[in-house]
N, C-alpha and C positions, 0 to 999 in steps of 0.2 A: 547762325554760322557767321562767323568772321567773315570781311570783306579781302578778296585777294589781293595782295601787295603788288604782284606781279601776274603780267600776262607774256602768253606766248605770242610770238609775233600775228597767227592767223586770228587770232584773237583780239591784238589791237588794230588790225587791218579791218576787220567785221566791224570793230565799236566804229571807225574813222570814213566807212564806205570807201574802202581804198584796195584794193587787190593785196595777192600776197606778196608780189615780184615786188611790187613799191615799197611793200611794209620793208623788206628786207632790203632792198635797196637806199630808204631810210636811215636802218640802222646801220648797214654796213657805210655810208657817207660822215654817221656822227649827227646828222638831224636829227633823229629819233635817239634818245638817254638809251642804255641797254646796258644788260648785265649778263654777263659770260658764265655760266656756273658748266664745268667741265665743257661737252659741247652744246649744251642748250644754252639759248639764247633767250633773254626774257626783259619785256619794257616794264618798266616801272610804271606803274596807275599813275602817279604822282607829277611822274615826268612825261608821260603822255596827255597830262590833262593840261598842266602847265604848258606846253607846245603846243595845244589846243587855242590855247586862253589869247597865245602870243599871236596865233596866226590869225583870230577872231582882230585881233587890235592892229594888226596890219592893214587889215582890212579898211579901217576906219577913216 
């Protein structure tokens, strides 16, 4: 099975150990990449991982 392109926000919220209020509050500030498809909402793997990578090098 193919790897999913996109998750749903409680979904990138589980991968990130981060609640759901923050996940969406995330997205809704523009921190977190997201994509609108009617009214769901969905982070990109891509750009969740990337904003991962960024916050790890802040860190540094």
């Amino acid at each position: 099975m193919p790897q999913r392109l996109l998750l749903r926000v409680p979904e990138a919220c589980e991968m990130c150990a981060i609640g759901k209020t923050k996940g969406y509050e995330l997205v809704a500030s523009g921190v977190w990449p997201s994509i609108h498809i009617g009214a769901a909402v969905r982070v990109p793997l891509d750009g969740l991982t990337a904003w991962l990578e960024e916050q790890l090098e802040d860190q540094d």
